[in-house]
C-alpha angles and dihedrals in degrees: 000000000000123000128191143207114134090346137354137271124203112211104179141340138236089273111031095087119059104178120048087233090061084046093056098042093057090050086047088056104051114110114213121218126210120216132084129357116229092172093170097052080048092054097038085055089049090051102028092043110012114034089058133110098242088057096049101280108146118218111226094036123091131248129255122176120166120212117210115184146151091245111252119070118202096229106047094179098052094044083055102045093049092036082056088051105042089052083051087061080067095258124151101226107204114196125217124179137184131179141049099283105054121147096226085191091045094054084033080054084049106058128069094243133354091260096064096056127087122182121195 
C-alpha cells in the first residue's frame, strides 16, 4: 500500500502481511496526509518498488493497482507519463476519485480504460 501527498510512502508490500487480519489492521492504522498530490511519483514507486518479485509480486498472475485520488494531481504530465508505464508492465490501473475538484480526463488518462474509472 503506497500513499501520496509531496512524496510517497510505502506501508507495506504484497508479502509482508499473511493473514487478511493482519491485512486489515495495517490498512486501519495508516494515517492519511492532505496536501499536494504528486500521483506519478506515487505510480513510478508502485512499478519501479512494489510490483516487483522480491516484494511479493507473482510472475504468471496479472496486476491490479487501484488508484484513489482527489481528482486533480499537481503534476499532470508526470501522472500521465507513469500512469502510461506502469500500464506497459502489463498492469490494469482503476481510478477512483472523491471531492469537488476532480479532473474527470486526468483519472479517464489513469485508468487503463474509461470504464474502469468512478468519480464521487
Amino acid at each position: 500500500m503506497v500513499t501520496y501527498a509531496f512524496s510517497p510512502t510505502i506501508h507495506f508490500y504484497l508479502n509482508t502481511h499473511s493473514s487478511v487480519s493482519d491485512l486489515h489492521s495495517a490498512i486501519d492504522g495508516v494515517n492519511f496526509t492532505g496536501g499536494a498530490s504528486y500521483l506519478g511519483s506515487a505510480l513510478k514507486t508502485v512499478r519501479e518498488d512494489v510490483l516487483t518479485t522480491a516484494n511479493g509480486m507473482r510472475s504468471g498472475l496479472s496486476r491490479y493497482v487501484l488508484v484513489l485520488s482527489d481528482g486533480l494531481s499537481s503534476n499532470l504530465s508526470d501522472t500521465q507519463w507513469q500512469a502510461e508505464q506502469l500500464k506497459w508492465t502489463g498492469a490494469t490501473l482503476f481510478a477512483v476519485a472523491f471531492g469537488d475538484q476532480i479532473d474527470h480526463t486526468e483519472l479517464i488518462n489513469v485508468a487503463s480504460d474509461r470504464y474502469s474509472t468512478e468519480f464521487k
